[in-house]
C-alpha angles and dihedrals in degrees: 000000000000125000105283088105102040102099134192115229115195105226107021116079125243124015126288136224111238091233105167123353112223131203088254097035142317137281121242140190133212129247084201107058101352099237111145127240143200112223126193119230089244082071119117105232131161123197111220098229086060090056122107137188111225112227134170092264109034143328117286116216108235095231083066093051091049090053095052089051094048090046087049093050088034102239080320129125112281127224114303120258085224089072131095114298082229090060099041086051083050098054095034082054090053092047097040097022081184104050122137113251097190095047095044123063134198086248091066097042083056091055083048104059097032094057096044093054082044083056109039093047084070092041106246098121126067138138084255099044103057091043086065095045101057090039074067105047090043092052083054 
């Protein structure tokens, strides 16, 4: 499994599994903890797979960051989103070389790597992974 069923949720911390879809919403799980959630569709929530990085260029799909830092700390575990914004810029510099500085804030490398340790601690980010996963998306 890749990440088109891992959702954002604002409001609500870490990232979520897209488990049933309701007539008045949808019901989640953690990654976290693993309890289970109904969510309304008021509700502000962002797939993953949806998510881009702005650069000077173009938009990078997330599921392509994530694979670039999982090729740079080889499958491992990437920066923590607890360091110096400095640092975090540093390292997202060394990952997307062309990403917009002005368009994307510390606030979202911070997202980033957050969610991708979130993700690659259960195993559902890897360099291989989201190769095949946008092999996939791109076929569609």
């Amino acid at each position: 499994m890749g990440i088109e069923r891992i959702l954002s949720i604002s409001g609500k911390p870490g990232l979520y599994d897209l488990k049933l879809q309701t007539r008045t919403g949808f019901v989640a799980e953690s990654l976290i903890d693993g309890k289970k959630i109904t969510v309304g569709m008021r509700s502000n929530v962002s797939l993953l797979s949806e998510i881009s990085i702005y650069t000077y260029n173009e938009e990078v799909r997330l599921s392509e960051v994530f694979r670039r830092i999982a090729e740079k700390e080889d499958n491992g575990p990437a920066m923590s989103h607890k360091e110096d914004n400095a640092k975090q810029a540093a390292y997202f510099r060394e990952i997307l070389p062309e990403y917009d500085e002005e368009r994307v804030y510390g606030s979202d490398i911070k997202k980033v790597l957050n969610w991708y340790n979130m993700l690659q601690a259960k195993g559902l980010v890897s360099k291989e992974v989201a190769a095949l996963a946008e092999a996939a998306k791109t076929e569609e």
